[in-house]
Structures are given as structure tokens and as C-alpha cells.
N, CA, C and O of each residue as an XYZ file, in Angstrom:
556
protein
N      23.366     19.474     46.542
C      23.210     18.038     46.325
C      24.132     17.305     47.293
O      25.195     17.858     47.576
N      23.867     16.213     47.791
C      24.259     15.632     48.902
C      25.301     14.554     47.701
O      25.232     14.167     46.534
N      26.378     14.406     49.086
C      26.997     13.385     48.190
C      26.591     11.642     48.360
O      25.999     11.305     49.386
N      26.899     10.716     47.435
C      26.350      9.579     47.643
C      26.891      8.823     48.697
O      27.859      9.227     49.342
N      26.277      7.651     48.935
C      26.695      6.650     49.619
C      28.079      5.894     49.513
O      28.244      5.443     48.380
N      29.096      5.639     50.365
C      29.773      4.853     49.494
C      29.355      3.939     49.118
O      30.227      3.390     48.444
N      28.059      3.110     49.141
C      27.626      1.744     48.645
C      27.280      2.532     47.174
O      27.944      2.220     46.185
N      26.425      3.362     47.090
C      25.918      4.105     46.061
C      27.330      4.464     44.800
O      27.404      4.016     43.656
N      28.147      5.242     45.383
C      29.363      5.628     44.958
C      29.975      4.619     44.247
O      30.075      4.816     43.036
N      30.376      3.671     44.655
C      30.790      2.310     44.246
C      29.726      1.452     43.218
O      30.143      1.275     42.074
N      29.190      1.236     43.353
C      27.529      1.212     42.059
C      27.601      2.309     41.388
O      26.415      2.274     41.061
N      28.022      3.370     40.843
C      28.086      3.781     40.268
C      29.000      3.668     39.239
O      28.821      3.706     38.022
N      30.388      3.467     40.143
C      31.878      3.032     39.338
C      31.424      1.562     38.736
O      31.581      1.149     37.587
N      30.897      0.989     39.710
C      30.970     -1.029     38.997
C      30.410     -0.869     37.746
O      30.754     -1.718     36.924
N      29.407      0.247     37.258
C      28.221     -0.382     36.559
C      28.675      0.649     35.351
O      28.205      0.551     34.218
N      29.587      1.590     35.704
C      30.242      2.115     34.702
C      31.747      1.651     33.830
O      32.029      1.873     32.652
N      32.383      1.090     34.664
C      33.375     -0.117     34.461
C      33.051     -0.787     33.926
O      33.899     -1.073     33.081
N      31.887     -1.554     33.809
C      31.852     -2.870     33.613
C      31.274     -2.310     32.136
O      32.051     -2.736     31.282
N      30.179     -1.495     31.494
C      30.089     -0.522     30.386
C      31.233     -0.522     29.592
O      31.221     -1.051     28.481
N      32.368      0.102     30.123
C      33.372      0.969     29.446
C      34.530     -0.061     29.416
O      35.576      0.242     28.842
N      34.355     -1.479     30.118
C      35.027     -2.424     29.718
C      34.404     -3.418     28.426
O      35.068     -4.067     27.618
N      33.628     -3.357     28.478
C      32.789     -4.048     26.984
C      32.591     -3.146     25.974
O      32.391     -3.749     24.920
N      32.556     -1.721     25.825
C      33.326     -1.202     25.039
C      34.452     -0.995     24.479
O      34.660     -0.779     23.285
N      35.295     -1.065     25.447
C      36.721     -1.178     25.129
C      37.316     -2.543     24.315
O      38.262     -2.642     23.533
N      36.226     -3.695     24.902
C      36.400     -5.212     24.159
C      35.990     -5.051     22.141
O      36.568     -5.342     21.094
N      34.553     -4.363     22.589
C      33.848     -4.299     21.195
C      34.671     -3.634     20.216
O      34.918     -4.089     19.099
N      35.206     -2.214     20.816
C      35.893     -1.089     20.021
C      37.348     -2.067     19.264
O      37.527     -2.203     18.054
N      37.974     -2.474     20.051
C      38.947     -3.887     19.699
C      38.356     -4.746     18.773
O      39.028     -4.976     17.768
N      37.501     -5.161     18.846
C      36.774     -6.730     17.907
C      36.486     -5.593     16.864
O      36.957     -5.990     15.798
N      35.940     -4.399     16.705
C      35.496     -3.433     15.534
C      36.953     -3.488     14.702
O      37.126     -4.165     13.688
N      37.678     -2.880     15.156
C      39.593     -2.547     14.242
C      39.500     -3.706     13.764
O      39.411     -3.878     12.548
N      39.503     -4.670     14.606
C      40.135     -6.157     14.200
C      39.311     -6.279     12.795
O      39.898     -6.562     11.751
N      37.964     -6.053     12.850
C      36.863     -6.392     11.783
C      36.989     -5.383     10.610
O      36.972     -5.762      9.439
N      37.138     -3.855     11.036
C      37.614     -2.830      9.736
C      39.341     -2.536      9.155
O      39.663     -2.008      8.091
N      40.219     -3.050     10.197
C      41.513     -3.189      9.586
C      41.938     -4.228      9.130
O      42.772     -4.289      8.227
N      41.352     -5.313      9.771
C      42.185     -6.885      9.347
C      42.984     -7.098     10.405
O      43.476     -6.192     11.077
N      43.193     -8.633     10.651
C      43.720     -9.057     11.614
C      45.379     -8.725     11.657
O      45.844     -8.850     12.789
N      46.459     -8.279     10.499
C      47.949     -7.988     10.009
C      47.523     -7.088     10.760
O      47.906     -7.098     11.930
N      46.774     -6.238     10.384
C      46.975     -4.697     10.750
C      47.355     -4.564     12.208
O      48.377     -4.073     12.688
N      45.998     -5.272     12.987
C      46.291     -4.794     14.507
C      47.241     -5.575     15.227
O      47.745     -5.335     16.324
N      47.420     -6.555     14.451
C      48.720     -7.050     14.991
C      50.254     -6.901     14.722
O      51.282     -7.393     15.189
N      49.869     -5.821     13.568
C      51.589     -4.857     13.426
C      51.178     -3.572     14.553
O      51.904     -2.578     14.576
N      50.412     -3.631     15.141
C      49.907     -1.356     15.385
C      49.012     -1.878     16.416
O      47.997     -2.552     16.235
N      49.635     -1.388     17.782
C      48.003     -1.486     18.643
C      47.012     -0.171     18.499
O      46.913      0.727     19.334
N      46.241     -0.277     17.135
C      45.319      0.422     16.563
C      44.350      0.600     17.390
O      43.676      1.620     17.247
N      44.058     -0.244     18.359
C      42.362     -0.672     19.195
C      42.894      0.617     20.296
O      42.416      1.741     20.449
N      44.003     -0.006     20.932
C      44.395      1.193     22.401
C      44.627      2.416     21.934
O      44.417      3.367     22.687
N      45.075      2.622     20.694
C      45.419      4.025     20.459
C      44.033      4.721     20.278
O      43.561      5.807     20.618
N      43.647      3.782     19.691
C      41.708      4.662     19.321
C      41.141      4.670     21.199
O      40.881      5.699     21.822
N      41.089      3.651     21.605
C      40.912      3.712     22.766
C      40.965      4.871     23.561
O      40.060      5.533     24.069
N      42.781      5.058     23.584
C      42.764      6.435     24.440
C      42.735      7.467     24.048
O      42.501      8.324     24.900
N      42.925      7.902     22.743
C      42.084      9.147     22.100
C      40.860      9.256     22.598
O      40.590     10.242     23.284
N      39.746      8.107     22.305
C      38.562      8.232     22.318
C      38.356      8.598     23.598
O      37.600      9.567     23.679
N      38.809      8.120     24.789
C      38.097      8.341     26.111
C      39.337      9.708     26.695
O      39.012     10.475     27.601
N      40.255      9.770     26.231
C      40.647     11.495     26.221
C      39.951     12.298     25.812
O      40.047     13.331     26.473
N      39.227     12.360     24.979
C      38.537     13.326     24.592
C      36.867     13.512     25.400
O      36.146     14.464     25.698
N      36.798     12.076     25.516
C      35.622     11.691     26.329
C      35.443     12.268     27.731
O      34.364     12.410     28.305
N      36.872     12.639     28.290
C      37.382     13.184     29.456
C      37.436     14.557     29.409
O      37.127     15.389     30.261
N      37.796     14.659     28.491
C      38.000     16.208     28.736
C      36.438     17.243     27.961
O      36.273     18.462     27.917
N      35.623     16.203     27.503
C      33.947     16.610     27.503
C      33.681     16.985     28.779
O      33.451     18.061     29.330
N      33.768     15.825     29.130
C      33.026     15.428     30.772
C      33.655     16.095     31.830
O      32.857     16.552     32.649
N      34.915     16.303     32.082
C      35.795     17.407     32.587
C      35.066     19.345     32.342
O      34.873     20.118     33.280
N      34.923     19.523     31.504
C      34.660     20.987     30.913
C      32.965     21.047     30.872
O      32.533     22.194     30.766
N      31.975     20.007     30.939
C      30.924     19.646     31.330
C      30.588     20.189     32.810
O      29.676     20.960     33.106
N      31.500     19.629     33.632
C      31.140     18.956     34.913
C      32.153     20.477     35.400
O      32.152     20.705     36.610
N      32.698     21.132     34.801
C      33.601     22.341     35.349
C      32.537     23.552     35.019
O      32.726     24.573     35.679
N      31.491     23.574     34.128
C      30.397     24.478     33.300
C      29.322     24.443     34.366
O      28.768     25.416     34.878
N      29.040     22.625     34.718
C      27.286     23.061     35.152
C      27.658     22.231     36.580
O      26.606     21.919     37.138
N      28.775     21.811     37.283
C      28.766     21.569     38.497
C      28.208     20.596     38.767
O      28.669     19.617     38.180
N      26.920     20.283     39.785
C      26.001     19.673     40.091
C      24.471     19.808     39.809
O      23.750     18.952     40.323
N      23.979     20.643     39.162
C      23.275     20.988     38.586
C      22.595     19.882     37.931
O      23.086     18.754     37.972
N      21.325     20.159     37.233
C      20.755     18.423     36.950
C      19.503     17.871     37.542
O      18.626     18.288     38.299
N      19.633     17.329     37.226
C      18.600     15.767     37.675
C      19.585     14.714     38.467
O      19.253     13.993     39.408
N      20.751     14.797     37.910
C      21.153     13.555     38.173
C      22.631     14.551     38.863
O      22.749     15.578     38.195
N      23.366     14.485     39.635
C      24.370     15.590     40.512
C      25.877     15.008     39.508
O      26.137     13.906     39.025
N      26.670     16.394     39.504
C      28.001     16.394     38.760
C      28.759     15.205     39.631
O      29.482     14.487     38.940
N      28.699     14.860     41.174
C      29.595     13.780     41.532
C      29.391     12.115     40.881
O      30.181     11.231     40.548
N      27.306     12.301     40.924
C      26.854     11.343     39.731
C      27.560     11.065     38.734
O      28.129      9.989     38.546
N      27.576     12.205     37.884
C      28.122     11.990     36.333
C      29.779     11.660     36.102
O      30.273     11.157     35.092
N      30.481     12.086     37.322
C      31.763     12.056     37.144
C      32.563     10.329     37.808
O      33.519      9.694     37.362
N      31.635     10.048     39.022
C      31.956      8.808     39.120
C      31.543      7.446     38.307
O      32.208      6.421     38.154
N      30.056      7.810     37.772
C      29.603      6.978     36.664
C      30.224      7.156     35.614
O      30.807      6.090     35.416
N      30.484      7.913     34.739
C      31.528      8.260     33.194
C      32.638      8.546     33.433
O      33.517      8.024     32.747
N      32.917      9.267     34.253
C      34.837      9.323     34.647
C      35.822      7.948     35.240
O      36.761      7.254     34.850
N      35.125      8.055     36.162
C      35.726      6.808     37.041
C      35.262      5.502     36.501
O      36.073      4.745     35.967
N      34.257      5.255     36.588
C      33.521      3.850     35.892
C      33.788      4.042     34.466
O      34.762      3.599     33.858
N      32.842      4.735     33.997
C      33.130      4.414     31.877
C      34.494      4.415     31.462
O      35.245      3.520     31.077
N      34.590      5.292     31.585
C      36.127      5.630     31.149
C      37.381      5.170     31.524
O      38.298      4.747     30.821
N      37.271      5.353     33.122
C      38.294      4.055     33.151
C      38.546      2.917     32.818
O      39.643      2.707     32.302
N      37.441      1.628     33.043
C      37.280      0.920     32.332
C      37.461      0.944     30.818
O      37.929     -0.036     30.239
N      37.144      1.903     30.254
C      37.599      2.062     28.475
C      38.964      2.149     28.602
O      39.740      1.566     27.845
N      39.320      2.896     29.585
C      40.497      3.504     29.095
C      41.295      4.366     30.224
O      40.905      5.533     30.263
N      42.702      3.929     31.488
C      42.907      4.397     32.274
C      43.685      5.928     31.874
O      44.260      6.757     32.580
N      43.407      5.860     30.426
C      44.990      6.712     30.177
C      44.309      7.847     29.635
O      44.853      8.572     28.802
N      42.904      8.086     30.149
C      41.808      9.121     29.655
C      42.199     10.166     31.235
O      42.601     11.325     31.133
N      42.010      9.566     32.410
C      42.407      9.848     33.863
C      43.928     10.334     33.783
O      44.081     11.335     34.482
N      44.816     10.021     33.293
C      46.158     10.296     33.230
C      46.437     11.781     32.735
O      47.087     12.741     33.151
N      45.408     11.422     31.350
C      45.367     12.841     30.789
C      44.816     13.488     31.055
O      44.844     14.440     30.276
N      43.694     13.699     32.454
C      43.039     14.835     32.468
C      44.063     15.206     33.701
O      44.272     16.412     33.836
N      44.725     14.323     34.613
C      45.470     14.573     35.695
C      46.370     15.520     35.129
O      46.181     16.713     35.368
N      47.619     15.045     34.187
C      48.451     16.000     33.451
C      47.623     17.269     33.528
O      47.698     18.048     34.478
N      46.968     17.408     32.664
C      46.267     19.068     31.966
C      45.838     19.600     33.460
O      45.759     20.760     33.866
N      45.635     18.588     34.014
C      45.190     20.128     35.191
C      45.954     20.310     36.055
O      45.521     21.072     36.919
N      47.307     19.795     36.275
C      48.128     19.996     36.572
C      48.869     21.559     35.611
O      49.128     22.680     36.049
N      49.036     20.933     34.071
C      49.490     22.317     33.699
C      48.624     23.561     33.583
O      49.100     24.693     33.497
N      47.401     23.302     33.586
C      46.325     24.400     33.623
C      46.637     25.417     35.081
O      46.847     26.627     34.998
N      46.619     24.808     36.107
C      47.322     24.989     37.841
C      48.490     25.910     37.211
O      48.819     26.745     38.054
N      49.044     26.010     36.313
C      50.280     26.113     36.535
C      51.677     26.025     36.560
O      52.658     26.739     36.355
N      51.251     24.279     37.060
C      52.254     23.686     37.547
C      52.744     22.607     35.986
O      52.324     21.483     35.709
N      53.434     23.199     35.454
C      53.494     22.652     33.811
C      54.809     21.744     34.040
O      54.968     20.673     33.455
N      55.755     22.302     34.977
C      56.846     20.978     35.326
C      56.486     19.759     36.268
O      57.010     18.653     36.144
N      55.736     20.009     37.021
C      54.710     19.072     37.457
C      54.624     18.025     36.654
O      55.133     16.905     36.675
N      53.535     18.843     35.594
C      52.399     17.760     34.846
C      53.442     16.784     33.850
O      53.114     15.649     33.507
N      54.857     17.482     33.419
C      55.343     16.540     32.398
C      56.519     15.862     33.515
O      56.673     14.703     33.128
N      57.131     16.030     34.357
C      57.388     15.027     35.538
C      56.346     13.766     35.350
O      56.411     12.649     34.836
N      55.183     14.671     36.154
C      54.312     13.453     36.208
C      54.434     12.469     35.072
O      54.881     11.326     35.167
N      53.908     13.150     33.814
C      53.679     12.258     32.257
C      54.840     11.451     32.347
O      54.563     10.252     32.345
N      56.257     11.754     32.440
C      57.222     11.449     32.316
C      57.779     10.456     33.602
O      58.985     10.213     33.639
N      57.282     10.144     34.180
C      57.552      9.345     35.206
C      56.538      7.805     34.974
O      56.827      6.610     34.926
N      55.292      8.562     34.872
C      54.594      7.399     34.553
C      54.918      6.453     33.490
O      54.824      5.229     33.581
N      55.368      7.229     32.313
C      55.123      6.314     31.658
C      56.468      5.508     31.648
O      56.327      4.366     31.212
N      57.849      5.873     32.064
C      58.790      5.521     32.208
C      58.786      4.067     33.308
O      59.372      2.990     33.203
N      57.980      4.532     34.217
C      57.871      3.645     35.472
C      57.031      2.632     35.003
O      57.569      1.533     34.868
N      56.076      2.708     34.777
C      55.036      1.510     33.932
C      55.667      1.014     33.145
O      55.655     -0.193     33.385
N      56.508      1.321     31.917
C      57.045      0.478     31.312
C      57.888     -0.589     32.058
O      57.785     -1.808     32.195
N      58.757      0.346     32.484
C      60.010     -0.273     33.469
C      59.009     -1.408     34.321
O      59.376     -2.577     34.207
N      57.843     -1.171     35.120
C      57.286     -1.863     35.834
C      56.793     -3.313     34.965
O      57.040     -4.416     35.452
N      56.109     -3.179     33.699
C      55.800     -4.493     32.911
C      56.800     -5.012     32.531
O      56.856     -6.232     32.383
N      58.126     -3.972     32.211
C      58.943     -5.226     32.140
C      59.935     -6.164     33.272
O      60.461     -7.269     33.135
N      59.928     -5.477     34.091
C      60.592     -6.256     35.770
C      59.181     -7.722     35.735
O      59.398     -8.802     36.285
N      58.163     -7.488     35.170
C      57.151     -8.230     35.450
C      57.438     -9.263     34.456
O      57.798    -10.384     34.814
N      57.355     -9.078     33.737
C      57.838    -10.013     32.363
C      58.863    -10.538     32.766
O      58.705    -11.741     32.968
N      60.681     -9.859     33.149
C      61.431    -10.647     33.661
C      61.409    -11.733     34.771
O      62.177    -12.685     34.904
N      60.328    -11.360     35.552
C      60.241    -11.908     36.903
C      59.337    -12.994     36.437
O      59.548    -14.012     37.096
N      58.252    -13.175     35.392
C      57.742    -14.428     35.093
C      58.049    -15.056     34.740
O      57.634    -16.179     35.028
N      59.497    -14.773     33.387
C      60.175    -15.428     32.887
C      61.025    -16.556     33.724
O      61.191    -17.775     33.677
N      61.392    -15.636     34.380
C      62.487    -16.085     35.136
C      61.699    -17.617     36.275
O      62.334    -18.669     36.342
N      60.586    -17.488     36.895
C      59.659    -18.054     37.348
C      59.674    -18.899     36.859
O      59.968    -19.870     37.556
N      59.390    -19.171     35.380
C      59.163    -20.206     34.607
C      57.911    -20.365     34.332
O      57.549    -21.298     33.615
């Protein structure tokens, strides 16, 4: 199977993004509607379901796409830039994080993968909050 276009490639991600971002909205407006509005606003209930959901969603589509390749009707780079990259990211970047980790420790490389974990999430925090200070401060 030939690989796509980047025009193609990119239409694939937009139209899966844009999916897995209105899921990610709905899945939010759902908690809000089955927990009550206290709830999700003591507990970010929506993101935690979030990235469970598209972790697991990842690591389908991961062990899928590691089983049958390109194989199909439709080719494994298909399925992985449309539901990996597009759906899922859009749902949820922290589905990509976690499949990065695991195959990092799967490799092997298990000080790697919790470096990695451990950097990111240290640095992102650290990063929203320099951001927060810096708006504050802005005014």
C-alpha cells in the first residue's frame, strides 16, 4: 500500500480531530449531565474519563495496527493517522503520551519511558504555570 498524500494525510488528521474534538466536548457536557455540575467542578471527572478512554482507545488501535499492518480496504497508515493522530488526539493528547511511554518500555528502554513520563509531566505543569504567571503579571 502506497503511502498517502500529504494533502490526503492531513485530511485525514483534520477530519479526525475535528471528530475526537466534539467528542471530547460531548463526553464533558455527558459527566456534567450524569454527575452534576459540584461534582465536576470539585474532580476533573470529564479529562480523567477522557484519557482513560482514548488510552485504551490507543492501545486497541496500537495492537490492531501492530496484528494486521496495512492490510484492509482501507491501509494501517489510513487507520492510524485518521484514529491515532486525528481522533484521538483531538479526544485526548495524553492517549499519544501513553502509547509513546509503553513503547518505549516495551523497547526496553523502561528508564527512558519514565524519564520521559516524568519530565513531561513536570515540564507541562511547570510550563502552564510560568504561563499563568506571565499573564498575570501582563495584566
Amino acid at each position: 500500500m502506497t503511502q498517502p498524500s500529504t494533502l490526503a494525510a492531513s485530511a485525514y488528521v483534520a477530519i479526525g480531530g475535528g471528530i475526537g474534538a466534539v467528542l471530547r466536548y460531548q463526553l464533558g457536557r455527558g459527566m456534567t449531565h450524569w454527575l452534576g455540575v459540584q461534582a465536576v467542578t470539585t474532580f476533573p471527572w470529564a479529562t480523567l474519563a477522557a484519557n482513560v478512554i482514548g488510552s485504551m482507545a490507543m492501545g486497541l488501535l496500537a495492537g490492531f495496527l501492530a496484528r494486521h499492518g496495512s492490510s484492509g480496504s482501507l491501509g494501517g497508515e489510513q487507520y492510524r493517522l485518521f484514529l491515532g493522530v486525528g481522533l484521538l488526539g483531538g479526544f485526548t493528547t495524553f492517549s499519544s503520551f501513553s502509547l509513546e511511554m509503553m513503547l518505549l518500555v516495551e523497547r526496553g528502554q523502561a528508564a527512558q519511558g519514565f524519564l520521559y513520563a516524568a519530565v513531561s509531566v513536570l515540564a507541562g505543569l511547570s510550563a502552564l504555570y510560568i504561563g499563568l504567571i506571565a499573564m498575570r503579571i501582563a495584566g
